[in-house]
Backbone as ProteinMPNN parsed JSONL, in Angstrom:
{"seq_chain_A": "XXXXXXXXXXXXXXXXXXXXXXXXXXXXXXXXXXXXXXXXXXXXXXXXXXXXXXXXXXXXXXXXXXXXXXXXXXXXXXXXXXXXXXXXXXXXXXXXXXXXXXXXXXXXXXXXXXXXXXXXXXXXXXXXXXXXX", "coords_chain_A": {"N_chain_A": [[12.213, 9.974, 0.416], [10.274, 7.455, -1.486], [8.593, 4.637, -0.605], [9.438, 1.531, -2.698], [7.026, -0.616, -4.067], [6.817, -3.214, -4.878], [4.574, -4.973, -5.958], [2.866, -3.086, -7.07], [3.37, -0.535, -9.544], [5.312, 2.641, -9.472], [3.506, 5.662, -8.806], [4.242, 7.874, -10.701], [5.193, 6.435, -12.998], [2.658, 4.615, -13.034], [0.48, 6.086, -13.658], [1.169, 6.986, -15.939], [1.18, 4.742, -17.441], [-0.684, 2.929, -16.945], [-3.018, 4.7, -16.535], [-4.999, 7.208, -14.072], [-6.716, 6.204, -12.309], [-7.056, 3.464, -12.425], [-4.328, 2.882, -11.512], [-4.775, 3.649, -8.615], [-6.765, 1.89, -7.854], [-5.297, -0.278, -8.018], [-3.72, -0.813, -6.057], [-5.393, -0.387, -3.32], [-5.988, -2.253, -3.817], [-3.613, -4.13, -3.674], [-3.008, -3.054, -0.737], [-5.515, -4.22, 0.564], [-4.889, -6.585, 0.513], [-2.735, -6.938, 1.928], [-3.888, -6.586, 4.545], [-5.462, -8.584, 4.526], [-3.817, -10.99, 5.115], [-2.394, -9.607, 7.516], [-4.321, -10.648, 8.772], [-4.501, -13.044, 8.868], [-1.999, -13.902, 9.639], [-2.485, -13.31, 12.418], [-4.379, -15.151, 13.015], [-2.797, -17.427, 13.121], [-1.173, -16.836, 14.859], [-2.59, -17.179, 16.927], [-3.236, -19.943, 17.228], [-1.123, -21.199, 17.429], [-0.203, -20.186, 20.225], [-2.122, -22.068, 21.39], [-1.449, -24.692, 20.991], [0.72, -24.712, 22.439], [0.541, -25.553, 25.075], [0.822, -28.385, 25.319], [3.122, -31.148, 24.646], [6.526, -31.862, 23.819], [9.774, -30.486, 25.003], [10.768, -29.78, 22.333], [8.763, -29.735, 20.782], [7.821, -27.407, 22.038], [9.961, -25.237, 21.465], [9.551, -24.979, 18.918], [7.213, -24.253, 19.202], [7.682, -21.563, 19.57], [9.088, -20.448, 18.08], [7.261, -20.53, 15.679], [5.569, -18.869, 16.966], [7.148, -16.405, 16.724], [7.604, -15.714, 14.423], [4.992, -15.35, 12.932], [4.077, -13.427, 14.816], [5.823, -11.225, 13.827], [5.055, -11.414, 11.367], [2.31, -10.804, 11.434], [2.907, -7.795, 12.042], [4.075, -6.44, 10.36], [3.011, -6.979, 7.871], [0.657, -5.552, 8.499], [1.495, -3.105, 9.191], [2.69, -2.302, 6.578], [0.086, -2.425, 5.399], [-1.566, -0.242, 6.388], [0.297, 2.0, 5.104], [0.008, 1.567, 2.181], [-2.508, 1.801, 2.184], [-2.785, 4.652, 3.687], [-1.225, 6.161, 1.627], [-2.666, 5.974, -0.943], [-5.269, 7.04, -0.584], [-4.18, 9.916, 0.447], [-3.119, 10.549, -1.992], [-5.28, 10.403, -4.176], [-7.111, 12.301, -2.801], [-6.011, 14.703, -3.968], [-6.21, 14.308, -6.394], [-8.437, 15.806, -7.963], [-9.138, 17.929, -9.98], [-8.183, 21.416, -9.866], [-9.523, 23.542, -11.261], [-11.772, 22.643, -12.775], [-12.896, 20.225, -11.8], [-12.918, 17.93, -11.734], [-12.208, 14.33, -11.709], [-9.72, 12.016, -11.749], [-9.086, 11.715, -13.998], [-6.222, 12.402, -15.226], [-3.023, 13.388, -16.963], [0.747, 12.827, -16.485], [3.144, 15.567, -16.309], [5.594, 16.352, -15.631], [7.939, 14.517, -13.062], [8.658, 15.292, -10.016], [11.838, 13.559, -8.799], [13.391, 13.866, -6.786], [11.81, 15.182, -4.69], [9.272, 13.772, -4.582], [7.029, 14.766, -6.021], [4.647, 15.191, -8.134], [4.053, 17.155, -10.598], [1.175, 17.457, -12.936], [-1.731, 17.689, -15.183], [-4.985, 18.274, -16.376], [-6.501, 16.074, -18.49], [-9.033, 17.61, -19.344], [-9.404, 20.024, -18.988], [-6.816, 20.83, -19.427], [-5.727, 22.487, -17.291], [-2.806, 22.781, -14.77], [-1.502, 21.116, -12.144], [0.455, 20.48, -8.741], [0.932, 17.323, -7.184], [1.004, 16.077, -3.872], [3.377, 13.909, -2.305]], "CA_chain_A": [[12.203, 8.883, -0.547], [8.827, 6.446, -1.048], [9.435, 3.302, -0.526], [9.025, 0.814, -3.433], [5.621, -1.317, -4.1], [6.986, -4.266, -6.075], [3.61, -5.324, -6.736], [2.74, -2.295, -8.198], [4.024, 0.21, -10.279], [5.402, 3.687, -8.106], [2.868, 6.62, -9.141], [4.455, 8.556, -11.842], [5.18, 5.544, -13.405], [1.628, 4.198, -13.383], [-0.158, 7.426, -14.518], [1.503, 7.433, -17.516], [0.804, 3.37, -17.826], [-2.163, 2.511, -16.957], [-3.887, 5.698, -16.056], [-4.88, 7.364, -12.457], [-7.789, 5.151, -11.664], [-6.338, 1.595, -12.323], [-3.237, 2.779, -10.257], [-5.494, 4.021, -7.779], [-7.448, 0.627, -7.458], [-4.18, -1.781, -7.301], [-2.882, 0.237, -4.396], [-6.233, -0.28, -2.687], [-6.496, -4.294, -3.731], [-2.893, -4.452, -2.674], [-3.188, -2.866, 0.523], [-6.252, -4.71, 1.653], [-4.203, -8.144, 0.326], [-2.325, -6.978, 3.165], [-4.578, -6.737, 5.867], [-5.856, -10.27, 5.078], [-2.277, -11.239, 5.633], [-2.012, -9.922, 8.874], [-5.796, -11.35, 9.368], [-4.441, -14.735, 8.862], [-0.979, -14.365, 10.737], [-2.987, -13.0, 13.874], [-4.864, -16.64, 13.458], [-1.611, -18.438, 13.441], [-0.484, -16.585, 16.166], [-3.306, -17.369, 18.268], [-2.978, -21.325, 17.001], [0.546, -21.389, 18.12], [-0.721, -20.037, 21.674], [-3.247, -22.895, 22.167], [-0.472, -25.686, 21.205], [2.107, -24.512, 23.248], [0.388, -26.39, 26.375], [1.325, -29.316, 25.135], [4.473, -31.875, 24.158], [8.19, -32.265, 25.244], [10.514, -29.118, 24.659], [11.02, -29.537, 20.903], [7.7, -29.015, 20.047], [7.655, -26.184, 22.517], [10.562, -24.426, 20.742], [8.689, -25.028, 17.304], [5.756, -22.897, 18.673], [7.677, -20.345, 19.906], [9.533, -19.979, 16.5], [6.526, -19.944, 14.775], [5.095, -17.808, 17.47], [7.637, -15.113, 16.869], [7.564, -15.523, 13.036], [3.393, -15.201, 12.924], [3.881, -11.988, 15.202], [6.448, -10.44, 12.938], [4.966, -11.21, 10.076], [1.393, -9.925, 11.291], [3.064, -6.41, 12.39], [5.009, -6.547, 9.04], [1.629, -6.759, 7.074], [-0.184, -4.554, 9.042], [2.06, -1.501, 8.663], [1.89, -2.213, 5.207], [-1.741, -2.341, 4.54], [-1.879, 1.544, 6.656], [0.941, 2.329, 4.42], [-0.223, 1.196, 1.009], [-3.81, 2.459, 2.039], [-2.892, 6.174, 3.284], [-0.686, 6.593, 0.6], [-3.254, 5.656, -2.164], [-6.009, 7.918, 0.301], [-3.322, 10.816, 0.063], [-2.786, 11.051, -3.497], [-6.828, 10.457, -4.457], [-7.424, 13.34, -2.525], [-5.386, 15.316, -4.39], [-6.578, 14.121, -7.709], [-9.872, 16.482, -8.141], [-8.558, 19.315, -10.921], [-9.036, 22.584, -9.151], [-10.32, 24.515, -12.182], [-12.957, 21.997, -13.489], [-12.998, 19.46, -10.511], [-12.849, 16.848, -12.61], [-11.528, 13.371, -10.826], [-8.623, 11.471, -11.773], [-8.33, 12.379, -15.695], [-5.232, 13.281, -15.739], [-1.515, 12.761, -17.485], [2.061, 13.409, -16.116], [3.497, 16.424, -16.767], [6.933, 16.091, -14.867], [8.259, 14.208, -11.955], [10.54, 15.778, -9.31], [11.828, 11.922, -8.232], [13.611, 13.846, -5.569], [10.788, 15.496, -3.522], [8.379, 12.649, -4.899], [6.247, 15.551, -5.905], [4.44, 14.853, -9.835], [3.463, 17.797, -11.947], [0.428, 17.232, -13.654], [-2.397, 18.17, -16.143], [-5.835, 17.765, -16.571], [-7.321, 16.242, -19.437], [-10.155, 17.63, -19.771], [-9.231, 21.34, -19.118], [-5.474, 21.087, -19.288], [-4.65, 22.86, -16.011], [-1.807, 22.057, -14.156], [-1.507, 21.205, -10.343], [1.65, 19.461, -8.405], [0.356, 15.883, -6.916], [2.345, 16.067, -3.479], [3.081, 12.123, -1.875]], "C_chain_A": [[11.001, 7.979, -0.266], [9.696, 5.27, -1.301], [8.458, 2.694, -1.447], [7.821, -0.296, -3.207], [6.164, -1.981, -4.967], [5.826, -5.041, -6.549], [2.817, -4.702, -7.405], [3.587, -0.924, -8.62], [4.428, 1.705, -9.181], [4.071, 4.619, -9.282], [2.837, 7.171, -10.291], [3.944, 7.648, -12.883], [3.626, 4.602, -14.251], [0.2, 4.644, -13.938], [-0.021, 7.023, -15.605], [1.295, 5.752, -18.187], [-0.738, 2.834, -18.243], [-3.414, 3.313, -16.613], [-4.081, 5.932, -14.217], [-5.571, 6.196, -11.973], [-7.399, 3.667, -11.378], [-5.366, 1.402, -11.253], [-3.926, 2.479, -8.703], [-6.525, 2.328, -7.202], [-6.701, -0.547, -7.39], [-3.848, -1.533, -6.308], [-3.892, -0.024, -3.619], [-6.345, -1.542, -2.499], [-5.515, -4.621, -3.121], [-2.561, -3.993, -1.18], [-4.377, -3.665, 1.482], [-5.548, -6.682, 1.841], [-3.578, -8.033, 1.701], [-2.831, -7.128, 4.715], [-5.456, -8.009, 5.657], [-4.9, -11.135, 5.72], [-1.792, -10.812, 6.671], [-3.157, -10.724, 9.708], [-5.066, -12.733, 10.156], [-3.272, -15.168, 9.485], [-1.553, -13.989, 12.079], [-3.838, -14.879, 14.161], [-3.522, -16.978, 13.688], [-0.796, -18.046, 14.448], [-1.276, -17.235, 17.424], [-3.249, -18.866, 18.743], [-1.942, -22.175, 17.762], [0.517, -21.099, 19.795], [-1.402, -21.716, 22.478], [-2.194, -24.288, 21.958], [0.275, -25.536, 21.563], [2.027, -25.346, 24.692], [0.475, -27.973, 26.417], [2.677, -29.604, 24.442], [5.169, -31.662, 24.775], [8.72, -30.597, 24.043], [10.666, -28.905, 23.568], [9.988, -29.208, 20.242], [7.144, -27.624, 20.374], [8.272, -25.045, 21.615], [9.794, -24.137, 19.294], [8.012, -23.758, 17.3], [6.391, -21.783, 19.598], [8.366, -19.963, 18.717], [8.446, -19.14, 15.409], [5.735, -18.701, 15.621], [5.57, -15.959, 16.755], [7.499, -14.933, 15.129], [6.034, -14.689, 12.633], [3.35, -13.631, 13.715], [4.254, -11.053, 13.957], [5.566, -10.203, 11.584], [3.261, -10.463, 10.094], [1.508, -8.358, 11.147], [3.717, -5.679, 11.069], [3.547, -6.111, 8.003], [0.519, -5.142, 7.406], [-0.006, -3.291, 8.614], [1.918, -1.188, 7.181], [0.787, -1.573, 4.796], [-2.167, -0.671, 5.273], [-0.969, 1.93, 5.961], [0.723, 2.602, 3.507], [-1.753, 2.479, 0.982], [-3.713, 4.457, 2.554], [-1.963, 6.855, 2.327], [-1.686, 6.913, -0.309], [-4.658, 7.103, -1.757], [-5.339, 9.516, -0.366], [-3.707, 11.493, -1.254], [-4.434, 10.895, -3.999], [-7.524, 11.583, -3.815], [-6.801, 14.312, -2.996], [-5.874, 15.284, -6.279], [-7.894, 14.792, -8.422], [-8.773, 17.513, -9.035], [-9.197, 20.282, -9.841], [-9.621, 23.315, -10.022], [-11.732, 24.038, -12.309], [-13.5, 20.949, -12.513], [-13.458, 18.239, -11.042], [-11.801, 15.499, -12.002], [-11.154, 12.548, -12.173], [-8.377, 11.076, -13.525], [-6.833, 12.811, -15.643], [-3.972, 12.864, -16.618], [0.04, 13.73, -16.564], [2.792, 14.086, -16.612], [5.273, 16.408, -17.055], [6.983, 15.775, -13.433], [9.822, 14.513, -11.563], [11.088, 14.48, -8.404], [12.8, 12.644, -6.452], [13.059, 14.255, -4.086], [9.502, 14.357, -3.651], [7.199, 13.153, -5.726], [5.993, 14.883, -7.467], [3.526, 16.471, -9.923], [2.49, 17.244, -13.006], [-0.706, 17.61, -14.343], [-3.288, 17.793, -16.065], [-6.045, 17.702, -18.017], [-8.286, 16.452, -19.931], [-10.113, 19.654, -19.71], [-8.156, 22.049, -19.116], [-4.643, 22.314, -18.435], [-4.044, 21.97, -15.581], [-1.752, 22.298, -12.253], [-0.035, 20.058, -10.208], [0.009, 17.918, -7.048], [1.562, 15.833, -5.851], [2.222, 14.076, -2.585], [2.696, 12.218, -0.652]], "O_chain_A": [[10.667, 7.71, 0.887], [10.776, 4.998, -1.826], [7.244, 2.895, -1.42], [7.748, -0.813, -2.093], [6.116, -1.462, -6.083], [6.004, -5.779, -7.518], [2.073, -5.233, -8.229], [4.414, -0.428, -7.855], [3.804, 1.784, -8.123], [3.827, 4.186, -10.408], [1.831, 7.158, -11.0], [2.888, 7.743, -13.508], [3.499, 4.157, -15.391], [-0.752, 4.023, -14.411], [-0.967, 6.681, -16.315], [1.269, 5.625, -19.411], [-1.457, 2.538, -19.197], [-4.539, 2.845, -16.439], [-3.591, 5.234, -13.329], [-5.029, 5.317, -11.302], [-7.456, 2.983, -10.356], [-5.287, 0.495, -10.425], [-3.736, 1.547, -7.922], [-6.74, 2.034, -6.026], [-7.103, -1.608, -6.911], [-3.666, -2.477, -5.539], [-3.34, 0.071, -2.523], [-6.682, -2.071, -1.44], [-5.694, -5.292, -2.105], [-1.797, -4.695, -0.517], [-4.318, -3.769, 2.707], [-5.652, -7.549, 2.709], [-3.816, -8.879, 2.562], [-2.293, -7.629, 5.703], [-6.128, -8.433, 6.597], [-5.13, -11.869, 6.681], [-0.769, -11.37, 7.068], [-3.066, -11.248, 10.818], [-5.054, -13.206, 11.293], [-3.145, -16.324, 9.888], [-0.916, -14.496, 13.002], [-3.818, -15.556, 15.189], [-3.166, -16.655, 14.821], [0.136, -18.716, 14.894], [-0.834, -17.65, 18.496], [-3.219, -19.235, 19.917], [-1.914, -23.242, 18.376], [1.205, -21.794, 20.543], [-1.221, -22.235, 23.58], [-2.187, -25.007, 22.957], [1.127, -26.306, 21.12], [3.007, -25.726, 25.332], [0.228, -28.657, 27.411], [3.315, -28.753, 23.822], [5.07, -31.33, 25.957], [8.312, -30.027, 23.031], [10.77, -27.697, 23.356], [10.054, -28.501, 19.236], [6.441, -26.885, 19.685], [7.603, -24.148, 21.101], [9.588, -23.023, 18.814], [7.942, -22.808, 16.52], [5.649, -21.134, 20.336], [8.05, -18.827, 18.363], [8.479, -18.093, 14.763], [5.337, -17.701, 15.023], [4.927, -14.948, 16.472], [7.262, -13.795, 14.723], [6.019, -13.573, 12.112], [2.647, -12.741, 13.236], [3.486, -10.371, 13.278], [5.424, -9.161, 10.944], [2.875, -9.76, 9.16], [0.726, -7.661, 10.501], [3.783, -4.459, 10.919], [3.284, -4.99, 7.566], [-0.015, -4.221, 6.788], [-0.756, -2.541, 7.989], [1.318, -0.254, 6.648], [0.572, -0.571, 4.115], [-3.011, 0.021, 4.703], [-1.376, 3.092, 5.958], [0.967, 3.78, 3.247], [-1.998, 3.45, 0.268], [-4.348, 5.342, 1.982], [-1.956, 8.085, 2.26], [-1.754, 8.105, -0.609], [-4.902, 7.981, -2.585], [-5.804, 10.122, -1.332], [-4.329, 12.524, -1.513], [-4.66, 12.067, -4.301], [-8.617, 11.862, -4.307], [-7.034, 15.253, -2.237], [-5.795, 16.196, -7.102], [-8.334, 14.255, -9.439], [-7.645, 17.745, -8.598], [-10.225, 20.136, -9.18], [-10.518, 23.961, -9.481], [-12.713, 24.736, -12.052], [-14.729, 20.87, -12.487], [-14.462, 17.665, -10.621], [-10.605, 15.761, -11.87], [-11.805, 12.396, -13.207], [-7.587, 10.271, -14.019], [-6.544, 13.832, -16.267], [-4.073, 11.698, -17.0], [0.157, 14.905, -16.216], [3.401, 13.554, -17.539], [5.948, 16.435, -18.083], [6.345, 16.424, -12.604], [10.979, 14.364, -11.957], [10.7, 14.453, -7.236], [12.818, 12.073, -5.362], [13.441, 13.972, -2.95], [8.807, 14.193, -2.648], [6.388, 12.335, -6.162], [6.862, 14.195, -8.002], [2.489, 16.713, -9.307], [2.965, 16.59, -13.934], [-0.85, 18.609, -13.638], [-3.196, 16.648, -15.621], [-5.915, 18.665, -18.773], [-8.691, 15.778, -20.878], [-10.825, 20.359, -20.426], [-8.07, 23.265, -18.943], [-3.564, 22.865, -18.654], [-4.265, 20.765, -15.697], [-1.906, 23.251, -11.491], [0.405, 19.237, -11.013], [-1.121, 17.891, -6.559], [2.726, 15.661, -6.213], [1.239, 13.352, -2.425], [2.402, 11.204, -0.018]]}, "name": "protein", "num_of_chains": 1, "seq": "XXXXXXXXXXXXXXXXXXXXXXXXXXXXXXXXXXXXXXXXXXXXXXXXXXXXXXXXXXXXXXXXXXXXXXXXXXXXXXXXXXXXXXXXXXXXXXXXXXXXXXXXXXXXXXXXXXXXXXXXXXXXXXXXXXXXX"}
């Protein structure tokens, strides 16, 4: 089973929407969104380091809260953004027609939602190849 991209559309889905290419370039914008997002929790982790040598215990606890939050949420991002990005990698390497070798023309033929696998067509020489995830 792939796991859902609520900020963009799953695969099949976005073939038949907005075409390969567009898919192909949100998956890439939202995966690097991600790795700014762990960019910027690795700062706030490091932030939270350098004020921890100061104050009385309540501000200590603070920065170890946010400490542990700023970790999580960098390692959280991170996996993501290698997630998002060898997914999108994956399937773009797969997108060349083998007859005509024609890149990312294509339309959705049929999706098997339970192997993840898409059936698909070129438009430009209407062979068919499977698209595996």
């Amino acid at each position: 089973m792939t796991q859902r991209n609520y900020l963009n559309r799953p695969l099949a889905e976005g073939i038949r929407t907005i075409g390969f290419r567009k898919w192909y370039e949100r998956e890439l914008l939202s995966s690097h969104a991600h790795m700014l997002l762990a960019l910027l929790s690795t700062i706030a982790l490091m932030a939270t380091l350098e004020l921890f040598h100061g104050g009385n215990m309540g501000d200590k606890l603070l920065n170890v809260v946010l400490f542990l939050f700023s970790g999580a949420l960098a390692l959280w991002s991170l996996r993501r953004y290698l997630y998002l990005l060898s997914h999108a990698e994956t399937v773009a390497d797969q997108a060349n027609c083998p007859q005509c070798t024609e890149y990312g023309r294509l339309s959705v033929v049929e999706e098997d939602r339970r192997d993840g696998q898409l059936l698909v067509r070129c438009r430009k020489c209407s062979h068919e190849w499977k698209l595996l995830p």
